[in-house]
KOLTOR-720896 format. One record per residue (C-alpha): residue in three letters; x negated, y negated, z negated. Coordinates in steps of 0.001 Angstrom, whole numbers, padded with zeros to 6 digits, always signed. Example, Ala and Ser with C-alpha at 12.3 -4.5 7.8 and 13.67 -1.06 7.14 Angstrom:
BEGIN
ALA-012300+004500-007800SER-013670+001060-007140
// end
This chain:
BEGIN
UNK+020822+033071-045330UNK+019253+029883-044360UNK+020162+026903-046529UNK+022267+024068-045325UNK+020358+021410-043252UNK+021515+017900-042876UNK+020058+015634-040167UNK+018751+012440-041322UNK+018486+009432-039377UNK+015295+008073-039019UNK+014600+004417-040530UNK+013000+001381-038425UNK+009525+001979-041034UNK+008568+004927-038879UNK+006272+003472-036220UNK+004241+006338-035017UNK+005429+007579-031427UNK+006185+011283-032291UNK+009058+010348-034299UNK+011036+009597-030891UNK+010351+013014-030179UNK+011524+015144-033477UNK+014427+015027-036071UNK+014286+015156-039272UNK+016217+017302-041513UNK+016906+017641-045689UNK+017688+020632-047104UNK+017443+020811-051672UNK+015260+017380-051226UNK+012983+019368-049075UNK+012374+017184-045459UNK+011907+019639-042437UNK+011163+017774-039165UNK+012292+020156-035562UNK+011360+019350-032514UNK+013642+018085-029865UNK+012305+019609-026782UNK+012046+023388-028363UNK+014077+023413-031320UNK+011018+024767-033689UNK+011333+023762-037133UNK+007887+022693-039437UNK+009272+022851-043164UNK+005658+020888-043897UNK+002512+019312-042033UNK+004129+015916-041528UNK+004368+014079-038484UNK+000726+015093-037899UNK+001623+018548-037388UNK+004638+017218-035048UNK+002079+015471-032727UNK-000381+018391-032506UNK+002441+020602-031818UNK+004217+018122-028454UNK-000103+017153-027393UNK-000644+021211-027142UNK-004360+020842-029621UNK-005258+023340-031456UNK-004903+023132-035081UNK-001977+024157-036945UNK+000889+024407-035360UNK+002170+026172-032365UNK+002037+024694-028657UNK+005557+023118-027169UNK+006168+025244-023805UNK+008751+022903-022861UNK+007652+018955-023723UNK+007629+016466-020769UNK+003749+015930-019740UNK+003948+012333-020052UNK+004927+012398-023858UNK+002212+015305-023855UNK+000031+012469-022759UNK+001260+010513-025269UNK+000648+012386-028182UNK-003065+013111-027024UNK-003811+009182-026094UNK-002438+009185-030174UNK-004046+011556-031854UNK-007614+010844-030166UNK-006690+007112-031408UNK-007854+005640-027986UNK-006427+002309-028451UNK-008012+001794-032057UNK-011038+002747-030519UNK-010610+000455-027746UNK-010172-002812-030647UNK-013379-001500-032414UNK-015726-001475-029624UNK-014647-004580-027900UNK-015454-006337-032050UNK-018773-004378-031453UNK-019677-005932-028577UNK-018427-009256-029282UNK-020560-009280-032269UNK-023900-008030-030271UNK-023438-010446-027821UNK-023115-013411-029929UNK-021302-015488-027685UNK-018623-014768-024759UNK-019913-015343-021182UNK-018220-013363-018615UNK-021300-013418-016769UNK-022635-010556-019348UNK-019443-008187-019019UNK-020337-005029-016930UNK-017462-003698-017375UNK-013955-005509-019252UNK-011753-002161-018474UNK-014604+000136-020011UNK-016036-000412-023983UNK-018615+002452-023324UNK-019963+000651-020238UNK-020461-002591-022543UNK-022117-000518-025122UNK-024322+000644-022662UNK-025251-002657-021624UNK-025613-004502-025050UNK-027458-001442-026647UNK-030972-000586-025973UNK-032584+002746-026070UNK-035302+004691-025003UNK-036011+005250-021298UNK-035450+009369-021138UNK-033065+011293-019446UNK-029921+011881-021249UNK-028342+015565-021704UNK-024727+015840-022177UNK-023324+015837-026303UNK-020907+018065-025798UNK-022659+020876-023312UNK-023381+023892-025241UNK-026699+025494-026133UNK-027352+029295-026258UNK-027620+029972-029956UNK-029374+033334-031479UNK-028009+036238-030266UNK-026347+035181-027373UNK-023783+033384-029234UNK-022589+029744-028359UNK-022246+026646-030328UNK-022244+023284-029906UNK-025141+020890-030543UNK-025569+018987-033930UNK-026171+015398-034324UNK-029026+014257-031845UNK-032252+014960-033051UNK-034917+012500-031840UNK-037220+014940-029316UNK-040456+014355-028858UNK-041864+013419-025532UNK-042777+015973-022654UNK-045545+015124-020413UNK-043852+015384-016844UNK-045774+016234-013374UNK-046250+013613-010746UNK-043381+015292-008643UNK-041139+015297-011629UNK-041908+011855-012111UNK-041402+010635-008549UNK-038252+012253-008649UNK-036599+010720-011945UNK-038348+007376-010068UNK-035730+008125-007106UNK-032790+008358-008911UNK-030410+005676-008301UNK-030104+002818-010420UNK-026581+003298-012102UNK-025618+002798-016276UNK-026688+005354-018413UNK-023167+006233-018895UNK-022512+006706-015249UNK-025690+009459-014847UNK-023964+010684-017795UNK-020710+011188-015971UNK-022553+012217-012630UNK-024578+015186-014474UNK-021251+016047-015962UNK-019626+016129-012468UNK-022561+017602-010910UNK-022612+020697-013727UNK-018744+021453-012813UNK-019404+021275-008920UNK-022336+023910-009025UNK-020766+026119-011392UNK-017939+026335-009318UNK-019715+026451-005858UNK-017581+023443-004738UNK-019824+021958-001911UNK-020941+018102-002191UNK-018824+017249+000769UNK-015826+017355-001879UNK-017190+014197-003258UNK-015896+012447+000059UNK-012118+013872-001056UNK-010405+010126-000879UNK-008969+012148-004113UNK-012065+012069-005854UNK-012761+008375-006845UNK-009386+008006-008085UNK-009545+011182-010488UNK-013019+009705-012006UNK-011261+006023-012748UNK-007947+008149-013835UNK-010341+010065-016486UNK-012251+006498-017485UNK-008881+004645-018514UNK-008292+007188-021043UNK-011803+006306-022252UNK-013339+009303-025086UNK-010994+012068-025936UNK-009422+012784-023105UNK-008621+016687-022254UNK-008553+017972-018857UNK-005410+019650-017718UNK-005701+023344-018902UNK-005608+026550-016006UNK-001820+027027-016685UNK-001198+023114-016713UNK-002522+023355-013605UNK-000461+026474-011896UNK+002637+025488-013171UNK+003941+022006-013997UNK+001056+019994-012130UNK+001568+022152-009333UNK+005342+021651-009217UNK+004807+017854-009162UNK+002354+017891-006210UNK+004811+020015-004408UNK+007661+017179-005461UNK+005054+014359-004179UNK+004477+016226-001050UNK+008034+017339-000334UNK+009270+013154-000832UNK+006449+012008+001475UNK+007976+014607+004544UNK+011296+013839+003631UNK+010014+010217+004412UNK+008358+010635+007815UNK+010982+013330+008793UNK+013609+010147+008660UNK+011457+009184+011924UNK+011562+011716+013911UNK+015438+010632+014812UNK+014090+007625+015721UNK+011294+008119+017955UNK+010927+011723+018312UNK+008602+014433+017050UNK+005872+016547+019060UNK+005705+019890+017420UNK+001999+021538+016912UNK+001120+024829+016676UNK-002432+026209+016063UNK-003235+029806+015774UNK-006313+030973+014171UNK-007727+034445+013569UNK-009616+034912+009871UNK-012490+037378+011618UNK-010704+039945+009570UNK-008353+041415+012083UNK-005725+038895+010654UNK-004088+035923+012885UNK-001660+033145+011401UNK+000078+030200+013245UNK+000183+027245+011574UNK+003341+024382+012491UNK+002619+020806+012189UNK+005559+017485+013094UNK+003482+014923+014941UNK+005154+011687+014794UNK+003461+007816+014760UNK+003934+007364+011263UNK+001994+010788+009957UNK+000940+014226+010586UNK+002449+016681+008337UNK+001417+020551+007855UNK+005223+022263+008655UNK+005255+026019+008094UNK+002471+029068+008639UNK+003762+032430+009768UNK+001321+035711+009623UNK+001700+037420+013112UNK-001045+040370+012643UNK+001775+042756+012285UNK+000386+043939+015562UNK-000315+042666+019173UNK+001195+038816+019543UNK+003043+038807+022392UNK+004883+036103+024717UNK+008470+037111+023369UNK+007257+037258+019445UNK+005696+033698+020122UNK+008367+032482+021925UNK+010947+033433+018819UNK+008753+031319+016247UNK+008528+028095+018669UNK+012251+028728+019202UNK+012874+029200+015547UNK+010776+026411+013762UNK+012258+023870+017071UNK+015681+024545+015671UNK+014630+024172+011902UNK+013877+020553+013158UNK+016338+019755+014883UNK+016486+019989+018637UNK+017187+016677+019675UNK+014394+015417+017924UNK+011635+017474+019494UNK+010503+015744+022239UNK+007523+018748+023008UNK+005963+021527+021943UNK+001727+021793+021812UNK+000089+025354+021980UNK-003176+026418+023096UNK-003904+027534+026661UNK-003571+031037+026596UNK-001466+033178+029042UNK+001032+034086+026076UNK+001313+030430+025020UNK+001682+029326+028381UNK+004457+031773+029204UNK+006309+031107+025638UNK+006257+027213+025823UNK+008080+027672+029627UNK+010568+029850+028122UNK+011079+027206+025241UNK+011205+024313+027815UNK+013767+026326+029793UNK+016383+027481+027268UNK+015740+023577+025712UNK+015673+021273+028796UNK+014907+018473+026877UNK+011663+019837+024929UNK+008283+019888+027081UNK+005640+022310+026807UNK+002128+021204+026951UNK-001084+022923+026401UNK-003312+020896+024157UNK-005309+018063+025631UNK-008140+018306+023289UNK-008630+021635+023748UNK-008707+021104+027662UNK-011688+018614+027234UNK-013389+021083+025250UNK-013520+023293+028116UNK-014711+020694+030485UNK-017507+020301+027939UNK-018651+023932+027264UNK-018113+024503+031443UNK-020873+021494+032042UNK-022995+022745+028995UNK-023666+025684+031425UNK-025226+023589+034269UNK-028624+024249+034787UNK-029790+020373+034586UNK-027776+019905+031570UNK-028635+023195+029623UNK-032729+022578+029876UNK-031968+018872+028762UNK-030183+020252+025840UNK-032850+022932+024690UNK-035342+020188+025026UNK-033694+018136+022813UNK-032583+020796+020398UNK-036401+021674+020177UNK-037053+018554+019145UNK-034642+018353+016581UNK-035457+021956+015072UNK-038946+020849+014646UNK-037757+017445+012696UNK-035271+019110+010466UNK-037581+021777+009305UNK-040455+020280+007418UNK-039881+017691+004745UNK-042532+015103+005604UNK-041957+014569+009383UNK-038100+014430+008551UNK-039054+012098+005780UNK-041163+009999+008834UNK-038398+010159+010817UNK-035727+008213+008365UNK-038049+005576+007490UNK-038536+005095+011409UNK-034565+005162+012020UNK-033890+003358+008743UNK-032057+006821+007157UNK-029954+007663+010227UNK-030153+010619+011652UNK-030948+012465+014823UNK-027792+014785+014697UNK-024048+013025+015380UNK-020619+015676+014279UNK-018110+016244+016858UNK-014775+018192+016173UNK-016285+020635+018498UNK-019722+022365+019004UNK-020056+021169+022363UNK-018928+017106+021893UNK-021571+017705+018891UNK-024150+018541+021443UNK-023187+015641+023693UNK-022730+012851+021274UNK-026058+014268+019658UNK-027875+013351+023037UNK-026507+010287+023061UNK-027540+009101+019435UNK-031260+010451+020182UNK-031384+008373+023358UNK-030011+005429+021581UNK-033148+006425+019573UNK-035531+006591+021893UNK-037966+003614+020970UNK-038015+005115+017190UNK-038786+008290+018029UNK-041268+006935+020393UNK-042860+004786+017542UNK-042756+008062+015134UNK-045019+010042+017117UNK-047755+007069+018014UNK-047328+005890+014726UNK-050792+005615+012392UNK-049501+008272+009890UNK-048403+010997+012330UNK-051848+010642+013835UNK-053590+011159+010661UNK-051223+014481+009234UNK-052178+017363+010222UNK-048846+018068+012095UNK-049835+015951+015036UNK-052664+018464+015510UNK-050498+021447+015402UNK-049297+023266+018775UNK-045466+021819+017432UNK-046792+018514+017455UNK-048461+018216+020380UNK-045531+019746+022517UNK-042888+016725+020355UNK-045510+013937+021536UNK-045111+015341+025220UNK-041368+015505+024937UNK-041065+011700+023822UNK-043051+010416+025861UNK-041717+011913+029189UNK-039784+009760+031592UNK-037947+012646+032796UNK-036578+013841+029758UNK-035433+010595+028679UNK-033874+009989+032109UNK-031923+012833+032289UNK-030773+012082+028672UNK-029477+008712+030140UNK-027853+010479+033284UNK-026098+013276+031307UNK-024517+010552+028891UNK-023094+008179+031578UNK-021991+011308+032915UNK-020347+013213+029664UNK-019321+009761+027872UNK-016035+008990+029454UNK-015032+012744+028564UNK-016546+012298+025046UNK-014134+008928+024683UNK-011024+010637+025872UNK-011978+013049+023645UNK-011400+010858+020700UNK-008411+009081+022100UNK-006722+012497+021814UNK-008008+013308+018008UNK-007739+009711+016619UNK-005370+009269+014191UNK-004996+005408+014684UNK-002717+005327+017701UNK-000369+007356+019768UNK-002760+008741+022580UNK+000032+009421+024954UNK-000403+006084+026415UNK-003823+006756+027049UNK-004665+009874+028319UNK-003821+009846+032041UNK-005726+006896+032204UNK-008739+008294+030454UNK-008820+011204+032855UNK-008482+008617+035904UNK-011408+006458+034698UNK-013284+009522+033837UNK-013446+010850+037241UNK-013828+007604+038767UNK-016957+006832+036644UNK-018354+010510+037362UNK-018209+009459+041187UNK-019673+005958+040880UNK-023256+007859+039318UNK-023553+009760+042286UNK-024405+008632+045306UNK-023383+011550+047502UNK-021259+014039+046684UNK-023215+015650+044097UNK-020212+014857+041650UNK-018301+017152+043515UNK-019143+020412+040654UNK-018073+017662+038111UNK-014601+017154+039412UNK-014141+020853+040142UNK-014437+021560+036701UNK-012543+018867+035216UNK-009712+019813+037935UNK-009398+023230+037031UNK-009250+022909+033831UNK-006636+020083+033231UNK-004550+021736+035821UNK-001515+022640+034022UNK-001699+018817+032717UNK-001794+017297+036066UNK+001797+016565+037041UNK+002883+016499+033367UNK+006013+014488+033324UNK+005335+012899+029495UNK+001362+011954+030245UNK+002617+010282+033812UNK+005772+008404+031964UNK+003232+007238+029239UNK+000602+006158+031395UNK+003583+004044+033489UNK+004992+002766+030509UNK+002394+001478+028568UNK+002143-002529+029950UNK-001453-002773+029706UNK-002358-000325+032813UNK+000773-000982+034722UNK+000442-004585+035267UNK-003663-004448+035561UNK-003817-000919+037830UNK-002804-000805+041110UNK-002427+002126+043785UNK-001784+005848+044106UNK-001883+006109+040454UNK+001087+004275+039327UNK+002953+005540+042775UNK+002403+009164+041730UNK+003223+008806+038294UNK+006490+007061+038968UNK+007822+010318+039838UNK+007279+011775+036696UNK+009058+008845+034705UNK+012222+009964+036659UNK+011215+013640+035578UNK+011227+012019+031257UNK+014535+009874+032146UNK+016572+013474+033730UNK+015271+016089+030944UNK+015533+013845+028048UNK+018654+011130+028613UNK+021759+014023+029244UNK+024178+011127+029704UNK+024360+009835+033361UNK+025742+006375+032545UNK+022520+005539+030181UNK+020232+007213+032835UNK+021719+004511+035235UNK+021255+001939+032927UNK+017674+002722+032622UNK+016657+002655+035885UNK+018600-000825+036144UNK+016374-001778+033253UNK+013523-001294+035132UNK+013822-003671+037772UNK+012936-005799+034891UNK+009862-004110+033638UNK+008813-003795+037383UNK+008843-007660+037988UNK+007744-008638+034512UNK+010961-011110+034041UNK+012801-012222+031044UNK+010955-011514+027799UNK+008871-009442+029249UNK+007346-012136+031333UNK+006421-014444+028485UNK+003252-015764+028123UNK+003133-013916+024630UNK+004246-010875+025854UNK+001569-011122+028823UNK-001335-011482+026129UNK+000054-008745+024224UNK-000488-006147+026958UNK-003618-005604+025323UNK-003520-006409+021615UNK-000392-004420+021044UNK+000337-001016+020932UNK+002559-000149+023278UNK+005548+001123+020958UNK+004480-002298+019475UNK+004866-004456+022656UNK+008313-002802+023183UNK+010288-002702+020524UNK+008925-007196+020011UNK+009826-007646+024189UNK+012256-004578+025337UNK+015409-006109+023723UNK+016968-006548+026433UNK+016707-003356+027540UNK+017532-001248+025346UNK+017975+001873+027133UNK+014522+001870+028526UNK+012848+000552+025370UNK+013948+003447+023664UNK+013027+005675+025765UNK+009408+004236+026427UNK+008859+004048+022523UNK+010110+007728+022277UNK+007153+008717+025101UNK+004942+006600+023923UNK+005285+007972+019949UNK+003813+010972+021087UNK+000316+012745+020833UNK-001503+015038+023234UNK-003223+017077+021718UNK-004096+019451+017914UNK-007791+019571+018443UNK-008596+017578+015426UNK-006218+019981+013003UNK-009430+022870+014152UNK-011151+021141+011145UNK-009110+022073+008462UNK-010160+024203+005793UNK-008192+027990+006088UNK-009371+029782+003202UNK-006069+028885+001042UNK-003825+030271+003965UNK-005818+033669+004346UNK-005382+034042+000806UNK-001790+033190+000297UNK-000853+035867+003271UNK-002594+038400+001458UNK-000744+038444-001924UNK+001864+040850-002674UNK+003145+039783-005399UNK+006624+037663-004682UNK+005925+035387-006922UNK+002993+034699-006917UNK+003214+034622-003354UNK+006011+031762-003685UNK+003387+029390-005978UNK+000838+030006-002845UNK+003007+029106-000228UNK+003500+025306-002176UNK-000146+025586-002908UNK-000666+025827+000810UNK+002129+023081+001093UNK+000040+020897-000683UNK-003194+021260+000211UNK-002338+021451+004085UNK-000615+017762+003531UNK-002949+016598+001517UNK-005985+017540+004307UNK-004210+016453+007206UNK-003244+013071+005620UNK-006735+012540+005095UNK-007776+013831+008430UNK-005479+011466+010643UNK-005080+009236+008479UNK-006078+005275+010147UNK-007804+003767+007085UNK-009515+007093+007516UNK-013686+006161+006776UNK-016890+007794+008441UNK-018190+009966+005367UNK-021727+009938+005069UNK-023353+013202+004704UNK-027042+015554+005445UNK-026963+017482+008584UNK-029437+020002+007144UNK-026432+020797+004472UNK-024369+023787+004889UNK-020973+022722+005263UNK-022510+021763+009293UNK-023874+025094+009532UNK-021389+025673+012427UNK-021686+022405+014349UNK-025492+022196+013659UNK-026848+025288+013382UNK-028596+025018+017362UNK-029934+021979+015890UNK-031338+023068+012933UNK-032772+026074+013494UNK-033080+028622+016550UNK-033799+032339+016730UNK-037190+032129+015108UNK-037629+032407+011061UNK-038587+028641+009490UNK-040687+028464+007071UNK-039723+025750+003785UNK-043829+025104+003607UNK-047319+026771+003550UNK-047178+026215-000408UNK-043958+027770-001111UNK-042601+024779-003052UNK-039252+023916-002866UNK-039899+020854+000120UNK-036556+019136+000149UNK-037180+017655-003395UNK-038943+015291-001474UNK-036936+014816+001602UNK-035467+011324+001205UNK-031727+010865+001326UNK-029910+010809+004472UNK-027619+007489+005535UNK-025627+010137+007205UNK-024770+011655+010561UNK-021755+009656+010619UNK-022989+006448+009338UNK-022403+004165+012674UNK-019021+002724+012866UNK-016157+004480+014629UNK-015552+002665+017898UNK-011543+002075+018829UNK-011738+003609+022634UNK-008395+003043+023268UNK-008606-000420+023963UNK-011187-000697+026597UNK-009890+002675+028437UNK-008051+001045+030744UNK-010934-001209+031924UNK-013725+001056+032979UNK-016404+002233+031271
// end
């Protein structure tokens, strides 16, 4: 029988944070402390014990299943003794310094980053302390205290590459090796250095200075899981307060995993975000029209009805037929096939045309030649100053396009390459290859059908990213893209040459042509409907009225719209002030109407409904599905449950990033093989490529690329309207 314990209140002399988180207890002048969040009792050990047990470090006592991670934290910041640390390195460096001039401090929120600059040491390159070394036998263990190694005689290609190594604190090559090790070990691909999650997690690690343990694999399947999903389920909760407000477009992408399995993915477009919805596995069997039409019916009424203002599928038959049937039993949702994809088409359909396929090939040769030795490529980024040849579209075929673009852009660089002294003294300029690139830059009629292709293909490639930009609402936009598209194509030709052009961009943006929402945003948006005159606005007048029946039910507001409009037609009231006349075009449209539709209402809700709205899913193609594959395939029901908020998570978290507008170009290498897909016509073609006649490993000395995205993103929206 267990002795009688009585509690004792703790006095104000105990200072050390772990006695907020334990009582103590007397029992025959014997002081047991227990736990608070787990109820274990330590009968000795101390308060030290305590604090190993709520930090989870090994030592002697037992792990707490059930403490709070922040007073886990807690205990850890505490026993590693970070802030006395902190006090003793900032007296260090105060003392090596001699004197306090802010001009000296490299860092005031890191002490190891002043050490670094205060102490000096010998120029070698640093391995990491705590790495581990094989020890006899196979065994592990880690390394002793530093022991002063002698000095190994390096090659000249060692030491040119230790001589291209940026210039960064020896602490932060520390760090980068560090990061580096974990990345290759796991296979994670450099391109998850661009993460906008990345930076954040290295600074989050550097406040807590030395000590600091990384969250362990069940810290990070259970309780750092479950407050991602939290995070992630508070944001939607947030933009789903929107969609009452201006309406929702819903998405839905379907993708096949090459393995005889096909998911649909659901995303809620609104102006305010993008957010990943539900997934649903549908390679039970054939998909047909009815089982499609049952999951856009389905996830339409999980939202809500009367705040879907349309549905966006693909162009297939089954879609096609589905999205009607939706749009009919809900008179008040559209259908639409996706924009994006539409353009796509028109792209891959004029890829086939025999003056713009032997452009391409020539091109392509070009670049397969440049990407696959070392030293031209290395000739060709000090001649560009590190930007590439090759320029990433969401699509293989707007890759191709913009790709011809950026090498005529080019042209006078690549003209300067080949002429240049050193590519007449290497060797390659007296190979076959090099005589047949000297030919190719220097013809007049490759280079002009380069320039004729572009003016041709660039209005498509613009609308293109109108419909995939994250920035703005491209339902404004797109009819008047398309318009100035085919206007442009026949102002290049002078006869009716353009005619194959139109036929193709006809045919395939013919289920978009009369659509009611693109019409009704092209009419509402103020800064083509008081600058465009003509058939355009006539015709697409029509298709307001179509918006104003299907989604305004109530016959008195309908009236009171189109009364409203008498106003927006003359431009009087507010919406004839100067300011509102010079905010046509520095506003967005949703903008312009909520500051100068007050007084009407009716119509200004409506218009900032329509004009809340995207066109188009292309730019979801990009995400990564490896995470949803997996989570269909588990059989396990719980396990399956902790997938499905794993795919929550990471689906928000990707599409945030990928629409998001403060959104930045990343800079990467279009020889790397994350772009294998987009660049793999580029960078090699059917023939085997060789890495070198010496068999060294060549791209040690390929200079660093400025990146295939390195030019800044250009806002097309704003000039669509005027031409191109």
């Amino acid at each position: 029988m267990e002795p009688h314990m009585e509690l004792v209140p703790m006095t104000s002399q105990k200072h050390d944070p772990a006695w907020k988180h334990c009582q103590m207890f007397k029992t025959e002048e014997k002081i047991h402390l227990k736990c608070i969040y787990c109820g274990k009792i330590f009968k000795g050990g101390g308060i030290h014990r305590i604090k190993e047990h709520l930090a989870g470090q090994k030592g002697n006592a037992s792990t707490c299943l059930r403490v709070l991670p922040e007073v886990k934290q807690q205990m850890l910041d505490s026993l590693n003794g970070v802030a006395v640390k902190k006090k003793k390195k900032l007296k260090l460096t105060e003392q090596l310094s001699g004197y306090d001039n802010p001009a000296d401090r490299v860092n005031e929120h890191s002490s190891l980053n002043s050490e670094a600059f205060f102490l000096p040491g010998p120029e070698i390159v640093e391995h990491d302390d705590d790495a581990y070394e094989e020890g006899e036998e196979g065994t592990t263990s880690k390394r002793g205290p530093r022991q002063k190694r002698p000095q190994i005689r390096k090659n000249p290609s060692e030491s040119m590459a230790l001589m291209s190594l940026p210039s960064v604190q020896p602490c932060s090559k520390k760090v980068h090796m560090a990061v580096g090790r974990f990345f290759v070990d796991v296979g994670l691909p450099a391109e998850a250095a661009n993460s906008a999650y990345f930076q954040p997690m290295v600074e989050a690690i550097a406040s807590q200075e030395a000590g600091v343990i990384g969250p362990s694999y069940q810290d990070l399947r259970s309780w750092i899981l479950k407050n991602l999903v939290h995070e992630t389920r508070y944001d939607v909760d947030q933009y789903a307060n929107a969609w009452e407000r201006t309406g929702c477009t819903v998405l839905v992408d379907d993708w096949n995993s090459g393995k005889g399995e096909t998911f649909v993915n659901f995303f809620v477009y609104n102006s305010e975000a993008t957010i990943f919805y539900r997934s649903a596995n549908v390679s039970h069997g054939i998909v047909s029209a009815d089982d499609l039409y049952e999951l856009l019916k389905e996830t339409v009424e999980q939202i809500g009805v009367k705040n879907v203002l349309q549905v966006i599928t693909s162009c297939e038959d089954q879609y096609a037929f589905a999205g009607k049937r939706l749009a009919t039993t809900y008179p008040s949702v559209f259908w639409s096939p996706c924009a994006g994809l539409c353009v796509d088409l028109m792209l891959q359909d004029m890829e086939h045309l025999p003056m713009v396929k032997v452009t391409l090939e020539q091109a392509k040769s070009i670049s397969r030649y440049i990407y696959s030795n070392g030293f031209v490529l290395n000739m060709l980024r000090r001649h560009t100053f590190g930007l590439d040849l090759l320029d990433e579209g969401i699509t293989p075929s707007s890759t191709n396009f913009m790709t011809l673009k950026r090498m005529l852009s080019m042209r006078h660089h690549l003209q300067s390459m080949v002429t240049s002294e050193d590519w007449i003294q290497s060797p390659h300029s007296q190979k076959p290859e090099g005589f047949a690139l000297l030919d190719t830059m220097t013809s007049q009629s490759f280079w002009s059908a380069c320039a004729s292709i572009t003016n041709l293909i660039d209005p498509l490639l613009r609308l293109l990213r109108i419909i995939s930009s994250g920035k703005k609402p491209a339902m404004g936009y797109v009819y008047a893209g398309l318009y100035r598209a085919k206007e442009a194509i026949k102002k290049h030709f002078v006869s009716e040459d353009y005619l194959v052009y139109l036929n193709i961009i006809d045919r395939r943006w013919e289920q978009l042509q009369q659509h009611p929402l693109h019409g009704a945003g092209f009419y509402l948006n103020p800064k083509f409907f008081y600058s465009l005159e003509g058939d355009a606005l006539l015709r697409s007048r029509s298709m307001v009225y179509d918006c104003i029946e299907r989604l305004v039910p109530d016959p008195e507001v309908q009236d009171k719209i189109m009364k409203e409009m008498t106003y927006y037609h003359g431009g009087v009231g507010d919406f004839g002030r100067k300011m509102a006349i010079r905010a046509r075009d520095t506003l967005l449209p949703t903008e312009w109407w909520i500051a100068y539709g007050g007084s009407c209402p009716n119509l200004s809700r409506l218009a900032v409904q329509v004009l809340s709205q995207t066109c188009g899913f292309i730019q979801l193609k990009l995400l990564d599905k490896l995470p949803l594959e997996t989570m269909h395939r588990i059989k396990n029901p719980l396990e399956r449950q902790r997938l499905n908020h794993l795919v929550f998570v990471h689906y928000n978290m990707r599409v945030k990033q990928l629409v998001s507008a403060k959104r930045t170009r990343r800079v990467s290498d279009p020889i790397a093989y994350e772009h294998d897909d987009m660049f793999d016509d580029w960078i090699v073609g059917n023939e085997a490529l060789s890495v070198g006649s010496s068999g060294e490993a060549e791209w040690m000395t390929v200079d660093p690329a400025l990146g295939v995205d390195a030019i800044p993103e250009v806002d097309d929206a704003d000039d669509m309207g005027g031409g191109t």
